[in-house]
Structures are given as structure tokens and as C-alpha cells.
N, C-alpha and C positions, 0 to 999 in steps of 0.2 A: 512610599512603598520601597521596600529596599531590593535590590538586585534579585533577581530571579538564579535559585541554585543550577547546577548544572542539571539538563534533562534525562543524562543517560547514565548507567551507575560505570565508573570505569575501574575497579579495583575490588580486589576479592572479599574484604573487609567490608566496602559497600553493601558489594551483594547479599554477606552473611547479615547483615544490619537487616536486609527488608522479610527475614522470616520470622515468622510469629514460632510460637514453641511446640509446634507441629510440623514446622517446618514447610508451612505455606505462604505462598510469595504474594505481595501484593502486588495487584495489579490492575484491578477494577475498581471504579468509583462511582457508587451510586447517589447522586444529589437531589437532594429535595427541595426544590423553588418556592413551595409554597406549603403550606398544612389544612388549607382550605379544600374543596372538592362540591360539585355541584350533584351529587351523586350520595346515596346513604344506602352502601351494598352493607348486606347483613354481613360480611365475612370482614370486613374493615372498618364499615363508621355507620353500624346500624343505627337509625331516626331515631329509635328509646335513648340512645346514649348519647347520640349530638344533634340535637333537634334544632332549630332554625336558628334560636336566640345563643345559642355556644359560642362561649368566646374564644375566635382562635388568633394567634398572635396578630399584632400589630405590627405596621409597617416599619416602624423601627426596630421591631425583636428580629426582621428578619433579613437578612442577610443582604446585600445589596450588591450588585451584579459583577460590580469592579472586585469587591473581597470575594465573591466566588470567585470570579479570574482568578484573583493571585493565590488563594488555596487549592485550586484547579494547578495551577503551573508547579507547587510545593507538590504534590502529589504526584506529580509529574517528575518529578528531580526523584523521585522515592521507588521511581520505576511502573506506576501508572501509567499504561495507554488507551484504557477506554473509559471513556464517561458518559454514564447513563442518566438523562434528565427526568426525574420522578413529581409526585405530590406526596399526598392529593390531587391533585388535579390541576399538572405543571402550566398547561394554557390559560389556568385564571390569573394567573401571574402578568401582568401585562409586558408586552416588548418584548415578550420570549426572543421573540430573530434575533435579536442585539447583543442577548447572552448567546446566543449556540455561536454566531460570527466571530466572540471573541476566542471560545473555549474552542473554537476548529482552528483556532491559527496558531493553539500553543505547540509549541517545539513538542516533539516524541507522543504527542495525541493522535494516534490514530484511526479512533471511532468515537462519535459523536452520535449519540442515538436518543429518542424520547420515549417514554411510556403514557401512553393517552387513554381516557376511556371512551377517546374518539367524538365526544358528543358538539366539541368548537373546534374541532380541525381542519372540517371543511376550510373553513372562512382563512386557516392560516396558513396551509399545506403549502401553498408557492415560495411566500416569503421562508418558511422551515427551510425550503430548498433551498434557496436563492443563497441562506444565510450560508452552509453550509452543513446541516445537519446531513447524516450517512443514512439511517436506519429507522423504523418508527415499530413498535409495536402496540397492539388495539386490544384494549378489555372487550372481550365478546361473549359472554357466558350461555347466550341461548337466541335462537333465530324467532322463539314465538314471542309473540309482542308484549300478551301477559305476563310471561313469565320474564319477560326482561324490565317487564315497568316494577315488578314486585323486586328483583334482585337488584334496582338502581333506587329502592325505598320509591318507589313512588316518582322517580323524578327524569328518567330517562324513556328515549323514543328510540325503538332499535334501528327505526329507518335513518335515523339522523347518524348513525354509526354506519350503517349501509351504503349510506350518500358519503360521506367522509373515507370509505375504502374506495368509492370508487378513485373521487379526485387524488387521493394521495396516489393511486395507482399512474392518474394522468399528469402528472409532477413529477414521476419517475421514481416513488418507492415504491420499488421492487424487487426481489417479497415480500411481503410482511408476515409479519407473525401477530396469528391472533390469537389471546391468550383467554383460554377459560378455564374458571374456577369450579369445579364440579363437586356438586353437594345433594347424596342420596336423598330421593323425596321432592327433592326441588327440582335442576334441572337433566339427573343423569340421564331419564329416558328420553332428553331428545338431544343427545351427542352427537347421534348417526347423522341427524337430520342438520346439525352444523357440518360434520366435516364431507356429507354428501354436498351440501350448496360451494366447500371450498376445495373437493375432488377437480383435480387440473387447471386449478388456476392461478399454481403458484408459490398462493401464499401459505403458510406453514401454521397451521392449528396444533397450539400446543395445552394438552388439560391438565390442567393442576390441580393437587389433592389438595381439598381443605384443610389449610391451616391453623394451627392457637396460636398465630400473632399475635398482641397485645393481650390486654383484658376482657374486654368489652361485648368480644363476637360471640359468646357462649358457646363455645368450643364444644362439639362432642365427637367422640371418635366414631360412634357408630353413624356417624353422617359423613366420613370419609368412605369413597366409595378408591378402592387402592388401584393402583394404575394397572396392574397383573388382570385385575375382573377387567378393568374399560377396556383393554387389549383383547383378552377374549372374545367379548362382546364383538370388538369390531372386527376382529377375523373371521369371528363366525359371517358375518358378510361381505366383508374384503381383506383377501389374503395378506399378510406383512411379513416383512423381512428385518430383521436390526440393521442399520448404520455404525459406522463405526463416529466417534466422536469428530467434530471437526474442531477439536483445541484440547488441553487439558483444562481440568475444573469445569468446561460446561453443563450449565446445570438440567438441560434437558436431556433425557435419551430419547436418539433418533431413533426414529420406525418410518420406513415406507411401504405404499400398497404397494403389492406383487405384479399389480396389472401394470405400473407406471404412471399415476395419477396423482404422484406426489409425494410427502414427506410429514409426518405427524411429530410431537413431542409431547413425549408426557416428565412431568416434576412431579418428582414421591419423594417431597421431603419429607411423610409422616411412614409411607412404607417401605421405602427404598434410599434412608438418608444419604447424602452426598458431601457432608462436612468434610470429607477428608483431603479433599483437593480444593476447596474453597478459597478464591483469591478478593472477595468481595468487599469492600467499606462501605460505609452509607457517611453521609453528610446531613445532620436535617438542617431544616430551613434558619431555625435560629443560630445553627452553626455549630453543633454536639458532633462530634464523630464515633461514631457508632459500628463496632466490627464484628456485628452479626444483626441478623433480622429478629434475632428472636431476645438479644441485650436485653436489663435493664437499665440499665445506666451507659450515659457516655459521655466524651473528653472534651471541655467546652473550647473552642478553638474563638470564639466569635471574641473574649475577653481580650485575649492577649492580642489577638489582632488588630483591636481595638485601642491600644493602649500602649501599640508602639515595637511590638516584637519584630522582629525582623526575620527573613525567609529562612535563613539558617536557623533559627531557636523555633520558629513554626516547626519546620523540616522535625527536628530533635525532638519535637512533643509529639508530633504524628509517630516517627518511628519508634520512640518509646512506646506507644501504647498501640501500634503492631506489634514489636518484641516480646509484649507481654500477652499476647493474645492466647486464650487458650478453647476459643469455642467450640462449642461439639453438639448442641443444646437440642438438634433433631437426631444424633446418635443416641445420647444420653436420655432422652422424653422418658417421664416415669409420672405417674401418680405423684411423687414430691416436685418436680418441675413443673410440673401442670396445676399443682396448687400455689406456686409462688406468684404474685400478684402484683411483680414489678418491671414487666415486660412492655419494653415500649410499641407503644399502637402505630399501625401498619402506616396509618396515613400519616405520619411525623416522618417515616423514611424510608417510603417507596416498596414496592415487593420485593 
């Protein structure tokens, strides 16, 4: 492994280096541990399209803990400070602790966080702590049991998620954010009845507008229900107020009830796009870097690593392909992007 670049950018030249051609900065790194998932949600890896027998990479194709370190710490030197651990479904990854332990002790890291769909966290919520992870957030799309066994394909128990908020509450994450994906028909009519069970406790329900990720979800628009209606909706029963952002590029807008019972988030990447301050990269597990969600294509980072490059020439192939970044692809959504059919799928690099 060669010398770890410097972490903090110290010169103007630097700095102009980490904008893409919009003139947004990097600064978030989303990674993806795994590309497997215990879970077959229709909006990401519906059952028709990866049913039991699906081959997903091998333990060789993917990334191995030490090379995320050292592409974690290159990302770092690029002006990176937070990194978000993804899947599929990051806890089937075994020894998760032993990656978040290394990635919390890199120089200029300052948030270390996981995305779960909660169903094995129980069982590792301490050790996450212990390791040094900051923040967790919980796939939760609907409190009724049916309708969360049909939105996990058949494969999840929403109490096992219920029991998993509790103890990560008693480990000491807290708040959490609990993320649901709201799709007209399926679970919009019972929204109220999630963010009534998470009214003053905290943790922060944020709904997100169904996405055209990848291929595979059958995308339609008229199954997006837009954040403007679910706002409505719930003012009609409890009053809200906007927040002001707490960072630039976050991708949530805040809203809290009026009465003081908390803090809601909604993501309108389909009706309120937010590309324009986007600081995001993705990592997938075989080692692609990827600088949008909605890409087809990305930068294979796992060869040259593999073959002897050094942090500095890593360094120079990341910022190259930040410099050239030009995405916009939830401003731009049309009938011709909607029909393009080489959009990489969600569970390769995380929400």
C-alpha cells in the first residue's frame, strides 16, 4: 500500500481540482459492502427480477476491507468527510465492526454512518457502537405487517425492525432516521399511521418519492405520490413549519409539527429535484465509482488497485472523473432518459 495522500486540501489549485463542472464539491462517499440483500422490495430488487437462484458477485469480485480503507482514506485526501455504509443489505457482509473501526480512524472522517433495512441489526447494534460508527438509518416503508411482508417481497417481519429500533435506541443511536419509500396504492394510506407511532420520539421519518433507479422496478410515474400532496395530507392533521437546512446539498427538506413532536423529511428527487448542490459518490462493492444514483456506467477503481497504483494515481483517477462530472439526470428526467436502459440498479450502490 503506498503512503496515504494528504487529508485536507491546502492550496487553491486543490480546491478548484475537487469541482465537477457544475461546480460541486465532493464531499460524500457512499459505499457499498455487499450487492446481496435479504429483502426483494419492489422499488429495488423486486423477486421477478432476482429470485433466489441470482447470481450476485462473488467473494472475490468484491472489495475486501483493507482496499476500502485505503480508497476510503484517497477520498479522504479529495476532501471527503463523510462515509455512508450501503448494500444491499451492508449487515450480510460479515465483520461489518472491523470495517466501520477502520474507516472511523481515518484522518479528516468525520461521520461514519450505515443504511440498514434493520431486519439483523439487532443482533449487531453494540458491536456498530463499540466499533465506532456515528449514525444509522432504517428502511421502514409501512407499520402494517401485511403490507411490509408484500413490500420486503415476501421476506421480511416488521417486528424484527421494530425490535432493532428499539436496541439501537438502547446503544445510544440517537436519532435515527427512518426512511420510507412511498408508493400510491401500496403504502401511501397509511403514512399518518407511521409518523403518528414516531410523533416525539425523536427519531426523524423521512418519505421518499418513488424512484426509476436502475431497470428492473417498473418505474411509473403515476405511482409517485409528490412530497407537496404527502405534506398536505399531514397538515391537514398536524400543523408544520419548514426548517432551514442544516448543511448545504442535504438531500432532505426539513419540516417540523407545529405542536413540537418532532421533525419529518421528505426526498423529491422525482418532484422537487436537488442535483444542483449534490456532493455524493457511490462506491459499489466490486469497486466502480459511480457519481450519480441514477449513472450508467462507472470508473473501475478495483483494477488499478489491484495491480499496483499508488494513492497518488488512485487520487488523480478519482479526481479526473469528479472533474468531469456533469450529472443532473432527476433535473433533466424526460420520456428519452426514462427510456434509456443502462441505469445502474439501486442495490449495486446504495440509495
Amino acid at each position: 500500500m503506498g503512503a496515504p495522500i494528504p487529508v485536507r486540501v491546502e492550496s487553491a489549485d486543490q480546491a478548484a481540482s475537487q469541482l465537477d463542472r457544475r461546480g460541486r464539491r465532493l464531499r460524500d462517499l457512499r459505499i457499498s459492502v455487499i450487492d446481496r440483500c435479504n429483502f426483494r422490495c419492489p422499488y429495488c430488487m423486486p423477486e421477478d427480477q432476482y429470485p433466489r437462484d441470482h447470481e450476485f458477485l462473488g467473494k472475490a469480485e468484491r472489495l475486501r476491507f483493507e482496499e476500502i480503507e485505503r480508497l476510503a482514506r484517497v477520498f479522504a485526501g479529495l476532501g471527503v468527510h463523510k462515509l455512508r455504509l450501503t448494500g444491499g443489505e451492508p449487515l450480510l457482509r460479515r465483520e461489518l465492526p472491523v470495517l466501520v473501526r477502520t474507516l472511523a480512524r481515518i484522518p479528516g472522517i468525520d461521520d461514519v454512518a450505515l443504511t440498514t433495512n434493520g431486519s439483523l441489526l439487532a443482533a449487531h447494534v453494540d458491536a456498530l457502537r463499540e466499533a465506532g460508527l456515528g449514525r444509522i438509518t432504517i428502511s421502514l416503508d409501512t407499520l402494517d405487517p401485511g403490507t411490509f411482508r408484500a413490500m420486503s417481497g415476501g421476506r421480511g417481519d416488521v417486528a424484527d425492525v421494530l425490535a432493532a429500533i428499539v436496541a439501537a435506541e438502547r446503544a445510544g443511536f440517537a436519532p435515527l432516521k427512518i426512511n420510507c419509500v412511498v408508493m400510491r396504492g401500496t403504502n401511501d394510506g397509511q403514512v399518518l399511521d407511521l409518523l403518528e407511532h414516531f410523533r416525539g420520539s425523536g427519531h426523524i421519518v423521512r418519505l421518499i418519492e418513488y424512484m426509476d433507479v436502475g431497470t428492473c422496478n417498473d418505474w411509473r410515474r403515476d405511482l409517485v405520490v409528490p412530497s407537496a400532496e404527502l405534506r398536505a395530507r399531514i397538515a391537514a392533521r398536524w400543523p408544520l413549519h419548514e426548517l432551514d437546512p442544516n448543511y448545504g446539498g442535504e438531500v432532505a427538506q426539513r419540516w417540523a409539527f407545529a405542536d413540537g413532536a418532532g421533525e419529518i423529511g421528505f426526498i423529491s428527487s422525482v418532484s422537487e429535484p436537488f442535483c444542483g448542490d449534490c456532493s455524493r459518490a457511490r462506491l459499489s462493492a466490486d469497486g466502480r465509482l459511480y457519481t450519480c444514483l441514477f449513472a450508467g456506467t462507472g470508473c473501475d477503481l478495483r483494477t488499478p488497485l489491484r495491480t499496483g497504483a499508488d494513492d497518488a494515481t488512485l487520487a488523480g483517477l478519482v479526481g479526473a472523473v469528479w472533474n468531469a462530472r456533469d450529472d443532473r439526470y432527476s433535473e433533466a428526467r424526460s420520456e428519452a432518459t426514462l427510456a434509456r436502459r443502462d441505469r445502474v440498479e439501486m442495490y449495486s450502490i446504495g440509495g
